[in-house]
PDB file of N, CA, C and O in Angstrom:
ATOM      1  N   UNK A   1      85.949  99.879 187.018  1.00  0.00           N
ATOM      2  CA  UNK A   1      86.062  99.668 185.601  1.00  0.00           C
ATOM      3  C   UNK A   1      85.738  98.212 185.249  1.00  0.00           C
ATOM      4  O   UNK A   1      84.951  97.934 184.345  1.00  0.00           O
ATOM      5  N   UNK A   2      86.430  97.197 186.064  1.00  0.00           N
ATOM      6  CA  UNK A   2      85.728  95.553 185.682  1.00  0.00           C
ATOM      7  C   UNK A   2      84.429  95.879 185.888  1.00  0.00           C
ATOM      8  O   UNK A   2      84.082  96.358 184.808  1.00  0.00           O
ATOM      9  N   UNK A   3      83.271  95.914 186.810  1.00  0.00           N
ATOM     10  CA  UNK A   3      82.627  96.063 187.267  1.00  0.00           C
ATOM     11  C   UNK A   3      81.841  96.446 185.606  1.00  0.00           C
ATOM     12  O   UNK A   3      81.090  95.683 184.998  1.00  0.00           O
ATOM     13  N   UNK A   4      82.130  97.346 185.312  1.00  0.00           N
ATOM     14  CA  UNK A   4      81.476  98.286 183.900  1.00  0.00           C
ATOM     15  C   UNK A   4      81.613  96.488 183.264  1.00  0.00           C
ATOM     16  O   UNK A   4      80.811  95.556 183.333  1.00  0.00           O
ATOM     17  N   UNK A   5      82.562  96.556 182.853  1.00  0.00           N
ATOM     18  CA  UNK A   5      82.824  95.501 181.631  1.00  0.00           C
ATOM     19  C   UNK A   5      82.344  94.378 181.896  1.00  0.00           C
ATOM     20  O   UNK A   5      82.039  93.587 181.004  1.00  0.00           O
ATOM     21  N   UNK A   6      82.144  94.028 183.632  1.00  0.00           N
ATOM     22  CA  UNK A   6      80.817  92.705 183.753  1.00  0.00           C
ATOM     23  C   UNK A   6      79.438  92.828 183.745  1.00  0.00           C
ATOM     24  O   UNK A   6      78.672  91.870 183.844  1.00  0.00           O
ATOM     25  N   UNK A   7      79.095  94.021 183.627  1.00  0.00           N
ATOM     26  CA  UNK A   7      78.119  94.323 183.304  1.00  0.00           C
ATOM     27  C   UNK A   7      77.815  95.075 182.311  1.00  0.00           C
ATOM     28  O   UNK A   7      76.767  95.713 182.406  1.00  0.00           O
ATOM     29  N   UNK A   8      78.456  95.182 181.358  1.00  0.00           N
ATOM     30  CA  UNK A   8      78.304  95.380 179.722  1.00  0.00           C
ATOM     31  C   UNK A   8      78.035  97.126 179.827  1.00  0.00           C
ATOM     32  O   UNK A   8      77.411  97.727 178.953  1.00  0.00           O
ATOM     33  N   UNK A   9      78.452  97.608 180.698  1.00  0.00           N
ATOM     34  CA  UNK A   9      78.370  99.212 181.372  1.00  0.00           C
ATOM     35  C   UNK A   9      79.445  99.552 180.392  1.00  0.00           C
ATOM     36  O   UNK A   9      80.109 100.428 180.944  1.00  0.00           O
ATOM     37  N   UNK A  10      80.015  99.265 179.060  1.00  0.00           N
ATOM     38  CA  UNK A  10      80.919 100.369 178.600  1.00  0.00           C
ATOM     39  C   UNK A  10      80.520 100.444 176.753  1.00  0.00           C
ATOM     40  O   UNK A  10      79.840  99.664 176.087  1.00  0.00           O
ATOM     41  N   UNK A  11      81.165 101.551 176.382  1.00  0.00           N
ATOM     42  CA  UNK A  11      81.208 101.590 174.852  1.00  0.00           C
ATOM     43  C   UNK A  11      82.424 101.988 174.575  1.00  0.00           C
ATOM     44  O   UNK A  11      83.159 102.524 175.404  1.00  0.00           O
ATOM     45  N   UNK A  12      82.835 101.677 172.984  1.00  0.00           N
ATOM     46  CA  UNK A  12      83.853 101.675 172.209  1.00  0.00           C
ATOM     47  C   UNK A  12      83.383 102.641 171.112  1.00  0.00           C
ATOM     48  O   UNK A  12      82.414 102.477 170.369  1.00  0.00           O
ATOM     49  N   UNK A  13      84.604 104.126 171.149  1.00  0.00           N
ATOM     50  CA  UNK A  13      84.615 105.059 170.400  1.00  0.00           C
ATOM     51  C   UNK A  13      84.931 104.282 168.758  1.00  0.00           C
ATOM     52  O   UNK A  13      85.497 103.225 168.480  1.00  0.00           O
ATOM     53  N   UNK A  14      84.420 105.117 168.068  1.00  0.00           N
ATOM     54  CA  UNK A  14      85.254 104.418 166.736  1.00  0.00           C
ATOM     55  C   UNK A  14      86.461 103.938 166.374  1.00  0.00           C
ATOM     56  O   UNK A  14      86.739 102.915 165.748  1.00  0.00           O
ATOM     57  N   UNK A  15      87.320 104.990 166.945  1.00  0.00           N
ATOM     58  CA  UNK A  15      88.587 105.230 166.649  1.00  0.00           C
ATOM     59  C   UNK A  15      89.071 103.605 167.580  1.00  0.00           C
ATOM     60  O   UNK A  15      89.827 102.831 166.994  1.00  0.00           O
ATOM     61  N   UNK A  16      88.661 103.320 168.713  1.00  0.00           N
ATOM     62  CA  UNK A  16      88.889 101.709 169.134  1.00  0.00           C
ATOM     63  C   UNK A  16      88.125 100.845 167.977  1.00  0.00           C
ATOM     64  O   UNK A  16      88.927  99.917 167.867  1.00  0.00           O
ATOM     65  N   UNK A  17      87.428 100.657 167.354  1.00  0.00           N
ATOM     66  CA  UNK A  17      87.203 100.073 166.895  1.00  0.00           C
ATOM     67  C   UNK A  17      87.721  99.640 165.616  1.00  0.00           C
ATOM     68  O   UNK A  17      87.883  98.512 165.149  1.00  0.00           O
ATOM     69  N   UNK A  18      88.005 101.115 165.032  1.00  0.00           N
ATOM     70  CA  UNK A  18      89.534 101.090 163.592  1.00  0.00           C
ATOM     71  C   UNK A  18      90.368 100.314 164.190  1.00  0.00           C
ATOM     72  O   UNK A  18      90.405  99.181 163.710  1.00  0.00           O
ATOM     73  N   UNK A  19      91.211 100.555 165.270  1.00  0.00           N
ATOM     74  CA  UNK A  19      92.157 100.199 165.874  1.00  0.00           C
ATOM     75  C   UNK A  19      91.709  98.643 166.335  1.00  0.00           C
ATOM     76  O   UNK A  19      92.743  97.996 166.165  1.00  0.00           O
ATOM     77  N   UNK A  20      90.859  97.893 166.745  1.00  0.00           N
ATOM     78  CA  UNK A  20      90.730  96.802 167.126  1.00  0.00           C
ATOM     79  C   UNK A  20      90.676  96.125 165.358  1.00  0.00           C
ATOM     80  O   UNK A  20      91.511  95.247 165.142  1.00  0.00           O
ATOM     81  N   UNK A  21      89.894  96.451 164.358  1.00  0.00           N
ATOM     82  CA  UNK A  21      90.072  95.881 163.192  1.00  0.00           C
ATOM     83  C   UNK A  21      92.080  95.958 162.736  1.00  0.00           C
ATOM     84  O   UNK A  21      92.892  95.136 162.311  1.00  0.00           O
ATOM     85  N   UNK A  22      92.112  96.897 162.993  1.00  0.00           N
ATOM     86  CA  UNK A  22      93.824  96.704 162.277  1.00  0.00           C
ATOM     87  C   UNK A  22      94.722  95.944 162.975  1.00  0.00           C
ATOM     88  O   UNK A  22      95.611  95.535 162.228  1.00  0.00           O
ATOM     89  N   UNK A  23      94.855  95.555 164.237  1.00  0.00           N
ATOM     90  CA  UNK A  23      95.597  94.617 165.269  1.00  0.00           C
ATOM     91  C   UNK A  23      95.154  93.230 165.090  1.00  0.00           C
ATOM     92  O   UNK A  23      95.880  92.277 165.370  1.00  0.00           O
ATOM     93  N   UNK A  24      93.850  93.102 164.582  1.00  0.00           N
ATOM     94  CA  UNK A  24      92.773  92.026 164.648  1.00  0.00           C
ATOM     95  C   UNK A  24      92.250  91.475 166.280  1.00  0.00           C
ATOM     96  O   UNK A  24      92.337  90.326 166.713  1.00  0.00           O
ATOM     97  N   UNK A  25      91.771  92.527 166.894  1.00  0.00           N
ATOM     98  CA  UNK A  25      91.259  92.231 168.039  1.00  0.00           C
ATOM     99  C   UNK A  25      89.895  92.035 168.005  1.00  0.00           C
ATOM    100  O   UNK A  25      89.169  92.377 167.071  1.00  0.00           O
ATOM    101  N   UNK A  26      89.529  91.465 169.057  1.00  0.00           N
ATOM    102  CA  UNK A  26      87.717  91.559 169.002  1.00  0.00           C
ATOM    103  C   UNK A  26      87.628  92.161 170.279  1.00  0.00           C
ATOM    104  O   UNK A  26      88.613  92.468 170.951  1.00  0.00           O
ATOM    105  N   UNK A  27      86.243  92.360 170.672  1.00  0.00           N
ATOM    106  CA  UNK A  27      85.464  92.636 171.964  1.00  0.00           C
ATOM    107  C   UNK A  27      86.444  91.820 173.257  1.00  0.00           C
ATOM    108  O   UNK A  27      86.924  92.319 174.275  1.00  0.00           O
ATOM    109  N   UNK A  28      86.507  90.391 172.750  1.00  0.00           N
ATOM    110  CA  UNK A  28      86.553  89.163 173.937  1.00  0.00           C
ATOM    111  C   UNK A  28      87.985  89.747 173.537  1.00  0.00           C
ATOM    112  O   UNK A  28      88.175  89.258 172.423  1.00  0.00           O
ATOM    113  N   UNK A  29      88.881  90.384 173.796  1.00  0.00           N
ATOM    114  CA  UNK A  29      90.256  90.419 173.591  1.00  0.00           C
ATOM    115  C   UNK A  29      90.018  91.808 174.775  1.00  0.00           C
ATOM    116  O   UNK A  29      90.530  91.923 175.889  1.00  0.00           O
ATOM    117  N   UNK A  30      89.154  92.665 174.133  1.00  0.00           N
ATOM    118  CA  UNK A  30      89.448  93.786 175.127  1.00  0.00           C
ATOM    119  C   UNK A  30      88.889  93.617 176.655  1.00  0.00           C
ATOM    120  O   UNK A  30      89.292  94.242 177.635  1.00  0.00           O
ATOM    121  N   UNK A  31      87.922  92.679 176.622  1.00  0.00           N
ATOM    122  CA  UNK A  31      87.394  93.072 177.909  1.00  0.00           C
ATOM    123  C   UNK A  31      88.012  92.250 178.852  1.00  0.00           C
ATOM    124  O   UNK A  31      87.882  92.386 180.068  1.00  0.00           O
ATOM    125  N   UNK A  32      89.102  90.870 177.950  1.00  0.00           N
ATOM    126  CA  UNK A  32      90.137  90.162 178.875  1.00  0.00           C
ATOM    127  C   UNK A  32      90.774  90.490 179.423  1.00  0.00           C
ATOM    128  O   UNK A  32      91.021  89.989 180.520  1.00  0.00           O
ATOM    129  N   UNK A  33      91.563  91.831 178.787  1.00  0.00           N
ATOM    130  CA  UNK A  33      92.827  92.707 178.994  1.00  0.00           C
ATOM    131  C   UNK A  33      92.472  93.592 180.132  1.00  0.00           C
ATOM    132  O   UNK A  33      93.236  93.730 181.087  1.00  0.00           O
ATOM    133  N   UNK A  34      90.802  94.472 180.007  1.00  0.00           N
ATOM    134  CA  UNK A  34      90.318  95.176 180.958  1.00  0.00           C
ATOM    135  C   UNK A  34      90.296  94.180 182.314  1.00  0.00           C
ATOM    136  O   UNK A  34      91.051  94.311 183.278  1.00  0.00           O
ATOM    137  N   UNK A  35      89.434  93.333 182.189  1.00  0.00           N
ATOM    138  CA  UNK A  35      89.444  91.877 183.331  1.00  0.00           C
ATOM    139  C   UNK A  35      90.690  91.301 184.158  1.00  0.00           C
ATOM    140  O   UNK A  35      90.483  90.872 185.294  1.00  0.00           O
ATOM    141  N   UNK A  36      91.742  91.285 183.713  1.00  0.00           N
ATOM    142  CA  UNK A  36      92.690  90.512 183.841  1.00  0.00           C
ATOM    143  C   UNK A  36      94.115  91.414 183.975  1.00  0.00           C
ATOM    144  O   UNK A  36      95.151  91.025 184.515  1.00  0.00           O
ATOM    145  N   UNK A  37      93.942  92.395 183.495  1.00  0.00           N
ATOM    146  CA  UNK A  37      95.082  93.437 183.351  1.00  0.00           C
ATOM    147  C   UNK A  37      95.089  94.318 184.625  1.00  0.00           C
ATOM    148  O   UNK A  37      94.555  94.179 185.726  1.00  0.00           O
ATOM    149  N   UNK A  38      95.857  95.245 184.104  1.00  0.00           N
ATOM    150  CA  UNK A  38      96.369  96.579 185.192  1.00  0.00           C
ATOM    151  C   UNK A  38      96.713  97.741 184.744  1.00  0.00           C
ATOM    152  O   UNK A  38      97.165  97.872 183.607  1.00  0.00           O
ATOM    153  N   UNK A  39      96.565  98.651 185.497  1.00  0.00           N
ATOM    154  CA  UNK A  39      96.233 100.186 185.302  1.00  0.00           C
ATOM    155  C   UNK A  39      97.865  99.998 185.273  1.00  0.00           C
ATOM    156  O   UNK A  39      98.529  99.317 186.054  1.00  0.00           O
ATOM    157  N   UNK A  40      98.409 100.901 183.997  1.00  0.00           N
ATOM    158  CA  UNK A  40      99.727 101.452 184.386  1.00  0.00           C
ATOM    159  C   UNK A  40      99.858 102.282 184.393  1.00  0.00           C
ATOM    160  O   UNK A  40     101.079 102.413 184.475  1.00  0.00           O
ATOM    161  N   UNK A  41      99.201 103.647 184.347  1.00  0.00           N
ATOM    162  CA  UNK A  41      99.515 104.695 183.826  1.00  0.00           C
ATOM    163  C   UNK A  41      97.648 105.843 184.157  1.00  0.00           C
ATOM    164  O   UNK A  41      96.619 105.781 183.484  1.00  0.00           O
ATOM    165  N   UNK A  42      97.798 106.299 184.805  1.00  0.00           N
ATOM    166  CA  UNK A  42      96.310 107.322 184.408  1.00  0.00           C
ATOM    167  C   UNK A  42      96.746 109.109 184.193  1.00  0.00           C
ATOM    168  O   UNK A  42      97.322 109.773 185.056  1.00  0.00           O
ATOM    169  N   UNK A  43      96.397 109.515 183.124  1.00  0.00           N
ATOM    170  CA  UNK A  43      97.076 110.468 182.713  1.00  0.00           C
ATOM    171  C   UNK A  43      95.701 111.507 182.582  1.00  0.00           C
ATOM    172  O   UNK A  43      94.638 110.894 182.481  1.00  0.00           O
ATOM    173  N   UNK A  44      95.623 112.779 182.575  1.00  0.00           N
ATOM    174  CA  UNK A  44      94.735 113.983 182.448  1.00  0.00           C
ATOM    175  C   UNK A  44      94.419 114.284 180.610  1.00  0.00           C
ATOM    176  O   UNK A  44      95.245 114.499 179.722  1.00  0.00           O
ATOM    177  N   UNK A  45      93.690 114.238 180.572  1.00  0.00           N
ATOM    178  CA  UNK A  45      93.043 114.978 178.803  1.00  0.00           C
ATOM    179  C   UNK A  45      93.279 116.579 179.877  1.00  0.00           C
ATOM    180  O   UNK A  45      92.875 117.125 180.904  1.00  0.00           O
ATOM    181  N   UNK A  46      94.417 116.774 178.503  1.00  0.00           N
ATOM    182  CA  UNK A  46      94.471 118.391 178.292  1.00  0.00           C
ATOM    183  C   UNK A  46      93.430 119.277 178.541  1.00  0.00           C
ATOM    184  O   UNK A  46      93.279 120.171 179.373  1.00  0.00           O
ATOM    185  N   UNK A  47      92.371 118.593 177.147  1.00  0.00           N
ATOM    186  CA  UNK A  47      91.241 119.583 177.061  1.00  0.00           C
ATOM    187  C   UNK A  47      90.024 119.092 177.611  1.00  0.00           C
ATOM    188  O   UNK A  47      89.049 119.842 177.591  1.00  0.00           O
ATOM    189  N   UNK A  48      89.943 118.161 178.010  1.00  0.00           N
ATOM    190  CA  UNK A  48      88.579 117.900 178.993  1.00  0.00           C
ATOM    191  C   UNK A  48      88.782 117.863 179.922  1.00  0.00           C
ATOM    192  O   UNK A  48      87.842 118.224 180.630  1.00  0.00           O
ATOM    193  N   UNK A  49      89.763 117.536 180.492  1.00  0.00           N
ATOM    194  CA  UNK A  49      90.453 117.606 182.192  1.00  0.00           C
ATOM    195  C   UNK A  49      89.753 116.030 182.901  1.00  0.00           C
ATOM    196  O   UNK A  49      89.860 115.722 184.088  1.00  0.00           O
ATOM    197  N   UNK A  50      89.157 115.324 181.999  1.00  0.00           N
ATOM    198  CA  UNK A  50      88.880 113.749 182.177  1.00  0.00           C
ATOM    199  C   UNK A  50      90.439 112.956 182.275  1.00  0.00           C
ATOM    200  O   UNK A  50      91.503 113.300 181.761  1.00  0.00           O
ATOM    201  N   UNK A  51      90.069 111.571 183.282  1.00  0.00           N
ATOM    202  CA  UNK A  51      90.925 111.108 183.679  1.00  0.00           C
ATOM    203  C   UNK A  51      90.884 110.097 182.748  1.00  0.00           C
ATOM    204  O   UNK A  51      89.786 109.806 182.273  1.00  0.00           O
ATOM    205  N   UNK A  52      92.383 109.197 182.212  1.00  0.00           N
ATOM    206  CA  UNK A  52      91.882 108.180 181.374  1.00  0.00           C
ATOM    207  C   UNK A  52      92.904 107.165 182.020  1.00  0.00           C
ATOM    208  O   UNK A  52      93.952 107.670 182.423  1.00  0.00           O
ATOM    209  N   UNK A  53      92.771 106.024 182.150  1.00  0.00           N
ATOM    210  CA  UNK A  53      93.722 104.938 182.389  1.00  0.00           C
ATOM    211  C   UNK A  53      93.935 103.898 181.432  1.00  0.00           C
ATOM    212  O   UNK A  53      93.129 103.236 180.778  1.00  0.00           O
ATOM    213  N   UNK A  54      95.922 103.882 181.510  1.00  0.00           N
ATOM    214  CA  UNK A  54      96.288 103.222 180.520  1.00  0.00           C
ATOM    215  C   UNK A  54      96.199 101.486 180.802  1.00  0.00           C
ATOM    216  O   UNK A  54      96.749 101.247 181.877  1.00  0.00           O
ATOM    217  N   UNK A  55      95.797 100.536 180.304  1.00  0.00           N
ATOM    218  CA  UNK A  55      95.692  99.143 180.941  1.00  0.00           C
ATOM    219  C   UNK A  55      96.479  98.429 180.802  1.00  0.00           C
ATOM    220  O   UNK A  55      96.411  98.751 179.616  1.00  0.00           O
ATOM    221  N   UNK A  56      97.443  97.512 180.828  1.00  0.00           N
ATOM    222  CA  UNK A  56      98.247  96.303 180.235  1.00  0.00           C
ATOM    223  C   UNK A  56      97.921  95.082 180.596  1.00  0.00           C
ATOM    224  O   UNK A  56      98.148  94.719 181.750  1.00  0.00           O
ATOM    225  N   UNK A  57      97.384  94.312 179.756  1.00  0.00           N
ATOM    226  CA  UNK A  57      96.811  93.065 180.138  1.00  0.00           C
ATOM    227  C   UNK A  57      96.886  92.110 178.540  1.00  0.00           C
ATOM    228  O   UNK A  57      97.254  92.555 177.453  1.00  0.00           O
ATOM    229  N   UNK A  58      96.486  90.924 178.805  1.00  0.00           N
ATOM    230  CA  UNK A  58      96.772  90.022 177.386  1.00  0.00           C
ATOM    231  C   UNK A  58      95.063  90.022 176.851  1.00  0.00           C
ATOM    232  O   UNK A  58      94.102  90.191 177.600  1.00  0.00           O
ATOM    233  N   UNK A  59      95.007  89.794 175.420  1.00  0.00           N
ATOM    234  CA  UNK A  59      94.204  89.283 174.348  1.00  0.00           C
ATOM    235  C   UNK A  59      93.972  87.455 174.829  1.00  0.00           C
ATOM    236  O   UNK A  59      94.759  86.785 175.496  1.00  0.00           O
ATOM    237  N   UNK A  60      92.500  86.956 174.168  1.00  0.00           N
ATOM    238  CA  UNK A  60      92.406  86.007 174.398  1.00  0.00           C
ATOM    239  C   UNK A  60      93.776  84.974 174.667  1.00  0.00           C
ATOM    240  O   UNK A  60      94.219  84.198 175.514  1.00  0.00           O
ATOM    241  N   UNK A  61      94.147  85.615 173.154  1.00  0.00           N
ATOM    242  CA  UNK A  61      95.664  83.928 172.780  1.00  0.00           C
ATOM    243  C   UNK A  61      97.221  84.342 173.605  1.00  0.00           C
ATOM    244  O   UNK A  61      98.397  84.028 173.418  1.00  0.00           O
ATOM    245  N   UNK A  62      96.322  85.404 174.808  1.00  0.00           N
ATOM    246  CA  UNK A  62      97.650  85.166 175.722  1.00  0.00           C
ATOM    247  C   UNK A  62      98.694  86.420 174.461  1.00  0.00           C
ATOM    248  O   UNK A  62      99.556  86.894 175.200  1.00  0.00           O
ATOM    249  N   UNK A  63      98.782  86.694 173.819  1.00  0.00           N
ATOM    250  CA  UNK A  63      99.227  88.409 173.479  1.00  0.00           C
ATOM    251  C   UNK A  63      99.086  89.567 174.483  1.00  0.00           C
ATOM    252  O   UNK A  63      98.040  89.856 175.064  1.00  0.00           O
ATOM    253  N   UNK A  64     100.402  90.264 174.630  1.00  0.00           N
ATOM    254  CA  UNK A  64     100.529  91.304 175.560  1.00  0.00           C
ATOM    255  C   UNK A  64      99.728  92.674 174.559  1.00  0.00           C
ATOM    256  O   UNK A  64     100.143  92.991 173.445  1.00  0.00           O
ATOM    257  N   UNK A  65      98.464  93.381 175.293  1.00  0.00           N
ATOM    258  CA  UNK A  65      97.704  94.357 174.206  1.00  0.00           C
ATOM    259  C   UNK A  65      97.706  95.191 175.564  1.00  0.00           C
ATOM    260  O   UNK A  65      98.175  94.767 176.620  1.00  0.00           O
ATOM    261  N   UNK A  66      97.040  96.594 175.361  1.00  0.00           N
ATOM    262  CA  UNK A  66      96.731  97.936 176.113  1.00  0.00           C
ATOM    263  C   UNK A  66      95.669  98.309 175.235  1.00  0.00           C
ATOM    264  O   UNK A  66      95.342  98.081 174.070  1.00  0.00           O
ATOM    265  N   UNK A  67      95.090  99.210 176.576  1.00  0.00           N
ATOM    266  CA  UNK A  67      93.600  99.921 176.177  1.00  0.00           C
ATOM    267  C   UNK A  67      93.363 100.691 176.984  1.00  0.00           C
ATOM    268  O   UNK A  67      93.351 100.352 178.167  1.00  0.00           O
ATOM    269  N   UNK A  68      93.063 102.148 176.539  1.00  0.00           N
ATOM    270  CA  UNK A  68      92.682 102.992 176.691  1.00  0.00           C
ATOM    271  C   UNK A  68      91.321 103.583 177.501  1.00  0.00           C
ATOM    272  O   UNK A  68      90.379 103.621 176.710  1.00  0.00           O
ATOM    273  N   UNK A  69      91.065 103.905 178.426  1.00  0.00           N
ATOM    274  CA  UNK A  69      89.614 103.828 178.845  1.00  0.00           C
ATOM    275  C   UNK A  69      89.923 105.043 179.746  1.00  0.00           C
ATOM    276  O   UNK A  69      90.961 105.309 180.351  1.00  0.00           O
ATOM    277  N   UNK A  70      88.177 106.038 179.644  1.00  0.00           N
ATOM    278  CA  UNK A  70      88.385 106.553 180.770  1.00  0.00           C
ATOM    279  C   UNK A  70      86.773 106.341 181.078  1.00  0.00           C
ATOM    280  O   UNK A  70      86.095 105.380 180.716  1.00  0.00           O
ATOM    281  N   UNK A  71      86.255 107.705 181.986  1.00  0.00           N
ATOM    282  CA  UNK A  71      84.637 107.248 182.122  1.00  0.00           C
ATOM    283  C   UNK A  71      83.670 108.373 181.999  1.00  0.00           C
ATOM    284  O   UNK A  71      83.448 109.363 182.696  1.00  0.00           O
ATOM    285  N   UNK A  72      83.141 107.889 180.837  1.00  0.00           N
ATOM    286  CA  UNK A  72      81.872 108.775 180.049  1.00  0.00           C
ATOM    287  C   UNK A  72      80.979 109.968 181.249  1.00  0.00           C
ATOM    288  O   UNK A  72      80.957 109.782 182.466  1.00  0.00           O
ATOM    289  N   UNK A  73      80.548 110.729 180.793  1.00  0.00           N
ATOM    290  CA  UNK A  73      79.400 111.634 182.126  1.00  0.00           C
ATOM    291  C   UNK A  73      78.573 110.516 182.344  1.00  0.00           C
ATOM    292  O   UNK A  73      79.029 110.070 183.398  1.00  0.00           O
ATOM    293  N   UNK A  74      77.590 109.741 181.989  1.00  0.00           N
ATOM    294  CA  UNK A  74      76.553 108.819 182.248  1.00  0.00           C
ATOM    295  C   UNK A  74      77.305 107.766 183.526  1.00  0.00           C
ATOM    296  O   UNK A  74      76.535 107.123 184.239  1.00  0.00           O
ATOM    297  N   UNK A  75      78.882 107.642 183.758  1.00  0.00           N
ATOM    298  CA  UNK A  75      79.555 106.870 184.207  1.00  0.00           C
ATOM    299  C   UNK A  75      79.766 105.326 183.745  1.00  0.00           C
ATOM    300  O   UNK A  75      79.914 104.297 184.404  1.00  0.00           O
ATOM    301  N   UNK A  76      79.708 105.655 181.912  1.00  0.00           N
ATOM    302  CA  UNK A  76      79.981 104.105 181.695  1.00  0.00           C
ATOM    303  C   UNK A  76      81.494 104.425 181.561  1.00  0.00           C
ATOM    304  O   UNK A  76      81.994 105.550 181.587  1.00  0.00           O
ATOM    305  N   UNK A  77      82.213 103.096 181.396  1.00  0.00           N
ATOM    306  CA  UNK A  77      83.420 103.305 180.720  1.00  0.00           C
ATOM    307  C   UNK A  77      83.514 102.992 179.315  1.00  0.00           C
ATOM    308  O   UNK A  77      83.068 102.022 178.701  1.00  0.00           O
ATOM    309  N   UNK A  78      84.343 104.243 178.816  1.00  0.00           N
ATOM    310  CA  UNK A  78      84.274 104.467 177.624  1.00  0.00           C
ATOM    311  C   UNK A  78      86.162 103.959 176.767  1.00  0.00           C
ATOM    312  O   UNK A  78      87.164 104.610 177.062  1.00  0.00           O
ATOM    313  N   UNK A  79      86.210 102.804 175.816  1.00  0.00           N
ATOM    314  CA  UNK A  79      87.158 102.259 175.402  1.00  0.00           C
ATOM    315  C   UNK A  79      87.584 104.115 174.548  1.00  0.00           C
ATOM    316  O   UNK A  79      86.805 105.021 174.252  1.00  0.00           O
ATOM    317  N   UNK A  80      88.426 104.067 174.467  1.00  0.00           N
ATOM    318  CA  UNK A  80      89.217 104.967 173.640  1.00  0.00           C
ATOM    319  C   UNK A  80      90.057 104.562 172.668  1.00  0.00           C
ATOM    320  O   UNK A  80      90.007 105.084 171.554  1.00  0.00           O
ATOM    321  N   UNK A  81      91.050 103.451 173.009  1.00  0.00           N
ATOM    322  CA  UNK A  81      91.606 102.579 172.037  1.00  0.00           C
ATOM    323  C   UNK A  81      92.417 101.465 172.572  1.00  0.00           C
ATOM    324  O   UNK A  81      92.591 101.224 173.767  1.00  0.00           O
ATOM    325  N   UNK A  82      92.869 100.848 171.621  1.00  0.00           N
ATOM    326  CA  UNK A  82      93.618  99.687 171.846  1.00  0.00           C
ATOM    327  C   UNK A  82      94.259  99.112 171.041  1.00  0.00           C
ATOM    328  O   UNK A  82      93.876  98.781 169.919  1.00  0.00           O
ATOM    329  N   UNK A  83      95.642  98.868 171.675  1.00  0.00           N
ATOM    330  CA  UNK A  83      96.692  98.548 170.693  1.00  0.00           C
ATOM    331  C   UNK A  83      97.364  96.781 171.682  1.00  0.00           C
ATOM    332  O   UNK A  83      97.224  96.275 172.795  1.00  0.00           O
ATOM    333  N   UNK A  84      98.074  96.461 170.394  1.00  0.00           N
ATOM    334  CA  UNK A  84      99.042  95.435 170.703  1.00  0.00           C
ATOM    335  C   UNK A  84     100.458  95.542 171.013  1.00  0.00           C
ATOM    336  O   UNK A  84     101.238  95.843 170.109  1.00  0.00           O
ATOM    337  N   UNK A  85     100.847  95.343 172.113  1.00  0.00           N
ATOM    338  CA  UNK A  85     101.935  95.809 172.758  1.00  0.00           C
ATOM    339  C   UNK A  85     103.309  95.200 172.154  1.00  0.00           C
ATOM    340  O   UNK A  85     104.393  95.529 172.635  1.00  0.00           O
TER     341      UNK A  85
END
């Protein structure tokens, strides 16, 4: 998953992106948290039977945030959402 995010291998569903405007996150917030953080949690989609992992890691200014990710068919990783913890 770093790997994706150092090499610009991922996209952000809308619904992360609502969600990054209402917290006031940017890009450089999520891919810190992806970078720098940790899997706490990887849980099953009901209906796709895709794996998604939950992250906990900080926003640039050092804020505790989570994000959502699992990984697209093409094998990028795909943001799902992200909140401020």
């Amino acid at each position: 998953m770093r790997e994706r995010v150092r090499s610009n291998g991922y996209v952000m569903t809308g619904h992360a992106f609502e969600e990054m405007e209402a917290d006031d996150l940017t890009v450089f917030d999520v891919e810190r948290c992806i970078l720098t953080g940790e899997i706490v949690d990887r849980q099953q989609d009901q209906r796709t039977g895709a794996w998604k992992c939950l992250v906990h890691g900080d926003a640039t200014d050092d804020s505790p945030m989570a994000v959502v990710v699992t990984l697209g068919p093409m094998g990028r990783a795909v943001i799902v959402t992200v909140f401020i913890l």
